[in-house]
N, C-alpha and C positions, 0 to 999 in steps of 0.2 A: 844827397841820396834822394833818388824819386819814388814812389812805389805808386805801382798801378792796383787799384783798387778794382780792378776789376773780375766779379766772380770772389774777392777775398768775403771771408763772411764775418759782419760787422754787427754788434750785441750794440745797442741803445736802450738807455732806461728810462723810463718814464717822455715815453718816446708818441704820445698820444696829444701833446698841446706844448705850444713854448720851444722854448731850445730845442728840447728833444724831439717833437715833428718837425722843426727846420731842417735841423742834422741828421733826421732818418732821409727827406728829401734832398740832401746836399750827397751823403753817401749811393742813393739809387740814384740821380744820376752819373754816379761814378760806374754803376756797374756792378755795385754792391751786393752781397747775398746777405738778408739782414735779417735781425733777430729782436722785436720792438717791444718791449714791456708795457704796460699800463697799470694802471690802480683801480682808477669807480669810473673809466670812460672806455668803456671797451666799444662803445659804438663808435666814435672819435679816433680810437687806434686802427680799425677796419677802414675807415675811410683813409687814413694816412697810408694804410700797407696796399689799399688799392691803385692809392695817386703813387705810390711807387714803384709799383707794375708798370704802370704809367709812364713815367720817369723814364725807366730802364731795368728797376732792378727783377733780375730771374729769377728770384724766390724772397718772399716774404714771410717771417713765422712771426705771429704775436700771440702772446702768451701775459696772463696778469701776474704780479709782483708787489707784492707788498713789503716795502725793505725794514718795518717795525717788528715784522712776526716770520718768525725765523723757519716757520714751517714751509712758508710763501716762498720764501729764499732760497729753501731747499728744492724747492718742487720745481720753480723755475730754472736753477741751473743744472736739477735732470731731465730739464723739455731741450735746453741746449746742446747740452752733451749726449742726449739722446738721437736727435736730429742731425747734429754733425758732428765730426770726429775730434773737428778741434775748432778756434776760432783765432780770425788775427786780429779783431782789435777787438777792444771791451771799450765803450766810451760811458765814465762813471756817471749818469747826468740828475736824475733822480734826487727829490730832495723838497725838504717844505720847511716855511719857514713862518713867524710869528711877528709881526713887527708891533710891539711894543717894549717900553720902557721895564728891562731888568725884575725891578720888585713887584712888575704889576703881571708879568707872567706866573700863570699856575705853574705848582710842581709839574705835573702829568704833561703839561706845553713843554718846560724847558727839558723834560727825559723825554720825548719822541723826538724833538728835532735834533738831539744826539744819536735817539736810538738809530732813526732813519739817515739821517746825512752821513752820520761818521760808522758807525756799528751795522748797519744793516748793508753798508758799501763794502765795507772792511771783509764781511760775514761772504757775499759776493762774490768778491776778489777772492776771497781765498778758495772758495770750492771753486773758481773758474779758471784761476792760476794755471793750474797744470797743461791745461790745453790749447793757453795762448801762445801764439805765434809769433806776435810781432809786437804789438803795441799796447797799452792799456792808458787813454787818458779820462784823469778824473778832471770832473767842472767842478770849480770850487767855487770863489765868489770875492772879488779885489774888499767886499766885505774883512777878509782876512789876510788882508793886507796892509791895510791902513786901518782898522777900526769904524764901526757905523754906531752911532748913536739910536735905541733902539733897535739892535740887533746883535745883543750879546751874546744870548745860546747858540745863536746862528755862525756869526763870527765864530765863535769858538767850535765850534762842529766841522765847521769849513777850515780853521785855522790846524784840528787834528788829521782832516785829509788830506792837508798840502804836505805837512809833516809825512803820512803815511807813503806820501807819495815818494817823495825823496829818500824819505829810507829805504823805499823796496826796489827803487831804480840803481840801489848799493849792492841787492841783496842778487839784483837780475842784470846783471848792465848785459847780458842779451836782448834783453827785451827796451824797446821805447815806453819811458815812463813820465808824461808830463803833469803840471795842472795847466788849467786854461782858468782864468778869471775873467767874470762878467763883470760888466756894471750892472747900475741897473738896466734892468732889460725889460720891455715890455709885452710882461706874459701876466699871467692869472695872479701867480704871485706877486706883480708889483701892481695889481689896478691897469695893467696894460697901458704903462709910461716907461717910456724909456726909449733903451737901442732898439732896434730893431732885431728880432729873433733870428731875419738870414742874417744878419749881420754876425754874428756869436757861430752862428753855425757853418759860415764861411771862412771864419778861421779854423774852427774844429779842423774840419776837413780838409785845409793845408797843411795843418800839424800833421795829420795821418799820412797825408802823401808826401809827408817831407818837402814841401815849399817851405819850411822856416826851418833855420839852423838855429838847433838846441843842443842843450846840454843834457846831461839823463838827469831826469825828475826837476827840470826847469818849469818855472813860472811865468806864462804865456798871459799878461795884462792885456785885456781890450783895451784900454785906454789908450796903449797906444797904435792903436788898430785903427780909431773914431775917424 
């Protein structure tokens, strides 16, 4: 199956640096009508929705999200459902992370990068559900995959997304429901080492267009992308 992306209107989170300014640029040149979240860089998300205009895509809305605080979450998925009627893909991307060793994380580190990765996606999804069309992929992390040393809460945050993912691809099988795993990737969160961010964001965007043949709520490794 192919789908043409063009004009369909495409939600990215955390869509102002990293993955998610790749993948808002990979979707506007599809033709995308796209809806870009951000957190503390709104002057970063405006220059991304402008280069998208740029691109191709005929409408850009960015709006801020904070996926810890649930009032954020709320407000942002009535600027969506506000704006348009419905959407076809939700792409999960949003997410922070802590890289140290287990014991040496604070409390308050290891309950945000749950709250935010897994609970404030979850939180999301659920008010956005109703009015997707087509697809919903969440970015996990091959973190949760194999295990990283140094990245437990995270692992296991990513490890309850992939989970969530595959159950609700039970609950929907109308709908396309993948994960995508990165490696590392070189964005803000890794010291900008790694893959390269078009790299992540160019598979994204074949998964939505059905260039890979999956299963519902499959696990899309970069690894074997490299």
């Amino acid at each position: 199956m192919t789908v043409d992306l063009r004009g369909k209107v495409v939600v990215v989170t955390g869509a102002s640096l990293g993955i998610g300014r790749a993948t808002a640029f990979g979707f506007a040149a599809e033709g995308a009508r796209l809806v870009l979240s951000y957190h503390e860089h709104e002057g970063e998300a405006r220059a991304v929705a402008e280069h998208c205009g740029e691109l191709g895509a005929p409408e850009v809305v960015t709006a801020p999200l904070d996926l810890g605080d649930e009032g954020s979450v709320r407000a942002f998925a009535a600027t969506v459902l506000e704006r348009f009627e419905g959407i076809d893909i939700l792409v999960n991307n949003a997410g922070i992370v802590v890289w140290r060793r287990f014991v040496e994380q604070e409390l308050d580190e290891i309950e945000t990068q749950v709250r935010v990765n897994l609970l404030g996606t979850l939180m999301l999804t659920r008010l956005l559900l109703p009015g997707v069309r087509d697809a919903v992929i969440d970015i996990a992390s091959t973190a949760s995959l194999h295990g990283s040393a140094t990245l437990a809460p995270y692992g296991a945050s990513k490890w309850g997304l992939r989970g969530f993912t595959k159950a609700l691809a039970k609950e929907h099988p109308e709908l396309r429901l993948y994960n995508v795993h990165p490696a590392v990737t070189a964005t803000r969160m890794n010291d900008f080492k790694g893959m390269d961010p078009a790299r992540v964001a160019e598979v994204i965007v074949r998964v939505a267009r059905g260039g890979i043949a999956l299963e519902p709520g499959a696990d899309v490794d970069l690894r074997d992308f490299a």
